[in-house]
N, C-alpha and C positions, 0 to 999 in steps of 0.2 A: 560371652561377656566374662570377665574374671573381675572379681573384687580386690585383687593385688595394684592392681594399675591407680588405687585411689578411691578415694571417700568421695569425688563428687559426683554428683548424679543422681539420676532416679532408682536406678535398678544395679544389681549387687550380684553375680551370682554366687550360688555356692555357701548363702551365710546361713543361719538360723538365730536370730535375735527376737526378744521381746519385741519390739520394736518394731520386726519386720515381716509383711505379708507377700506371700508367693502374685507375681503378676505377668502379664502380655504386655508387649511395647505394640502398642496399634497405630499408632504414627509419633513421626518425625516430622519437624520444620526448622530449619536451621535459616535465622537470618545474619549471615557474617556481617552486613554493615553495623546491625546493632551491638554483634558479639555475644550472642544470646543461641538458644536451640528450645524451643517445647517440646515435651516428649509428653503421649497421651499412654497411661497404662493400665489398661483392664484389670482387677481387682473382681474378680467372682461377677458378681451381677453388675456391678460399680466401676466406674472410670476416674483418675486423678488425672490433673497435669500438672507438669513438672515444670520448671523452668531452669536449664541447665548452662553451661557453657558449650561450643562447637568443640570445644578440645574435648572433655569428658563426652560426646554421644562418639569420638571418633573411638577414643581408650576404652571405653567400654562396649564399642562396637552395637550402642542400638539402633535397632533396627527395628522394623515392623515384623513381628512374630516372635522377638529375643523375648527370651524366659529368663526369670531371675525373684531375687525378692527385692522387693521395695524396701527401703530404707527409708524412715521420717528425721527430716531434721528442718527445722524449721522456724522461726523468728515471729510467724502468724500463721494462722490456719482460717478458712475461710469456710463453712460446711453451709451448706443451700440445701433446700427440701426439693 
């Protein structure tokens, strides 16, 4: 993954920001009708999902095992116990 190819997405490699925590892409789903992809990504003990576009999982190339950091940017957050 390279972080050159653009800001969207879940996963970044190569950054080091406040903002961002080292993660695993453990799956992918990409539904082109909707024009949408989830990506799930392991965080230490913890999993996020993301919800991306199919251009970004392609530019950033995740994948199930891609290593990078997570990047947060986000309009809501939702945390469940």
């Amino acid at each position: 993954m390279t972080h050159d190819e653009g800001r969207e997405g879940a996963v970044a490699a190569g950054e080091e920001e406040e903002s961002g925590v080292d993660g695993t892409v453990r799956a992918v789903v990409v539904d082109s009708a909707r024009h949408l992809a989830l990506v799930e990504v392991v965080l230490g003990e913890q999993a996020i999902l993301s919800r991306v576009t199919p251009d970004a999982v392609e530019r950033l190339r995740l994948a199930p095992g891609a290593e990078g950091v997570v990047m947060f940017k986000s309009v809501g957050v939702e945390v469940t116990a």
